[in-house]
N, C-alpha and C positions, 0 to 999 in steps of 0.2 A: 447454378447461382453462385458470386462469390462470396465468397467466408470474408462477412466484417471482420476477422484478423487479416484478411491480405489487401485490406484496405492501406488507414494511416492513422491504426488506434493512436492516441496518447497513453505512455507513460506515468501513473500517478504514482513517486516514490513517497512514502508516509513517514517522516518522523525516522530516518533512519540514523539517530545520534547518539553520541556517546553518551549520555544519561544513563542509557538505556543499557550501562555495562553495570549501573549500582542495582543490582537484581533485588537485592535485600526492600529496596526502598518501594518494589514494582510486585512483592509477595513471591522473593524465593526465585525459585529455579523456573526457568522458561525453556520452553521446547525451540525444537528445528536450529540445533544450531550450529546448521549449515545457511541460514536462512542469507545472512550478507554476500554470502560467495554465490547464492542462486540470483538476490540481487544483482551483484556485479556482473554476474553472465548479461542478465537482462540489459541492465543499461550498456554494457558493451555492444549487445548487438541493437538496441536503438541509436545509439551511437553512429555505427557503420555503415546502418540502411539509412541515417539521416531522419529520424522519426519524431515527433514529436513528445518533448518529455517533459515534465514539471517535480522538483524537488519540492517538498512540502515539508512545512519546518514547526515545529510546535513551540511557542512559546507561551509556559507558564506563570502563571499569576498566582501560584502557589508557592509562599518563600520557602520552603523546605524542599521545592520539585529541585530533581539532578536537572532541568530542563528549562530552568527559568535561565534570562540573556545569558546573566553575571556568570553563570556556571559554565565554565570548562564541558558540561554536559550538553549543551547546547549547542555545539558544535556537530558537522554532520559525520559520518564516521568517515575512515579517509576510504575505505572501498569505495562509498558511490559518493564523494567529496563532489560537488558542480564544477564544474569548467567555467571560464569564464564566456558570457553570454547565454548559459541556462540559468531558463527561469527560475526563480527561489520564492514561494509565499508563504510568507508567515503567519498565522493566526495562531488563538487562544483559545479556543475552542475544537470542539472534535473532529468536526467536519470541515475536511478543505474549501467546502463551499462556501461558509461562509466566513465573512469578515475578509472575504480576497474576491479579486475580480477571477480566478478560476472558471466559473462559467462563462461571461463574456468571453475568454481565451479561446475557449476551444469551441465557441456558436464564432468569434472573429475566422477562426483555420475549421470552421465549416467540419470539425469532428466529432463521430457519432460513438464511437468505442471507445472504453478507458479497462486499461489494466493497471489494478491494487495491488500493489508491494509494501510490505515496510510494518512498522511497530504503534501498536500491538493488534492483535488479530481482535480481538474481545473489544477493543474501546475505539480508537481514531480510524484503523483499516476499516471494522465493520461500521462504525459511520457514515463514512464518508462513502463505502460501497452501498450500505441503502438508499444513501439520499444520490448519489448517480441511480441508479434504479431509479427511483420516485422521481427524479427529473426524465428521464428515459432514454439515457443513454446504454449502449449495449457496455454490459457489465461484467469484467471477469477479475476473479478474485486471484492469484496464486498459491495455492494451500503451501509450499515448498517455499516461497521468498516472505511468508510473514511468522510471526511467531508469538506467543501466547503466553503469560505467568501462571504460576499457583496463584487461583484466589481461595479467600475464604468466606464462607456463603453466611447468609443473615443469622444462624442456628449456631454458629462457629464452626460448621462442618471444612475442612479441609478440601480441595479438589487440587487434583495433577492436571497441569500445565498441560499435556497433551489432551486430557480432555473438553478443558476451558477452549482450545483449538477446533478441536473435531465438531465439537458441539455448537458454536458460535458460527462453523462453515456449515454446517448442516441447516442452521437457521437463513443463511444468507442463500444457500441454493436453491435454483429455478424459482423462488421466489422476487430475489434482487439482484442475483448475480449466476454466472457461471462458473464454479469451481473447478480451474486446471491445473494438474503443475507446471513446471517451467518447460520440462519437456514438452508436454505434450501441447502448451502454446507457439514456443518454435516451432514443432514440427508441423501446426497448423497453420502459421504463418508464412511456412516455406515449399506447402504444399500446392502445388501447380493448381493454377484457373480451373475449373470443372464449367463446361455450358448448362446451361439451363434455360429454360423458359420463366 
């Protein structure tokens, strides 16, 4: 049988913008940050095979967010910057589903797979991957192209960025998503047809 990767997943890139460099404003230091250069591989090679890809853009209604229009923050970062004729949807909320046509997009191009990139792993990524799951599309998250802050928990307790990550992926697996890195999603997508019944 073939691997829904060597089909013609979509691309979901999350909120990948310059905001998201005022760490301070996001609780500190955040992990994987190699995270935009595992991005940019990814969209280079959707790019090449001609795949389909969606840039998802966060706009805040929060005046102090780095992410609201007016801000310089709001901008996408220039690694996976869109070309012209990729799609761009804005919304104000967590989830790329709503407040865009996102789902009609990809029921129009008839696509059943989506792969999650982008910021932050704990709030817009892990939304947006439950609610693809709950719609039922096949789901893979990239633990390697998303990335995570320090928060700080109801008691004042402190948590490291790496765990807020590990944690928040552990919630999303085999529950709503598939968790891969970037490798091992190339290498499953450039893995040869296998037969099946």
């Amino acid at each position: 049988m073939q691997d829904v990767l060597q089909g013609r997943p979509a691309l979901l890139l999350i909120d990948i913008q310059q905001g998201f460099d005022e760490k301070e404003y996001y609780g500190g230091e955040r992990n994987n940050p190699q995270a935009e250069q595992r991005a940019q591989e990814l969209l280079a090679y959707w790019r090449q095979h001609q795949l389909p890809l969606f840039h998802i853009q966060y706009s805040s209604l929060n005046a102090l967010s780095p992410l609201r229009p007016q801000h310089t923050g709001f901008a996408f970062k220039k690694e996976v910057a869109p070309l012209p004729g990729e799609p761009v949807l804005v919304r104000s909320v967590n989830s790329a589903f709503i407040n865009t046509d996102l789902q009609a997009r990809l029921e129009e191009q008839k696509i059943d797979t989506v792969i999650v990139i982008g910021f932050s792993t704990e709030h817009c990524v892990s939304t947006t991957t439950r609610m693809a799951g709950n719609l039922g599309y096949h789901t893979f998250i990239i633990s390697d192209a998303t990335a995570a802050f320090n928060k700080t928990g109801v008691n004042g307790q402190r948590f490291d960025a790496e765990l807020v990550h590990q944690l928040t992926l552990a919630t999303l697996q085999d529950e709503f998503a598939t968790v891969l890195t970037t490798a091992e999603l190339l290498h499953r997508m450039a893995a040869p047809v296998t037969a099946g019944n």
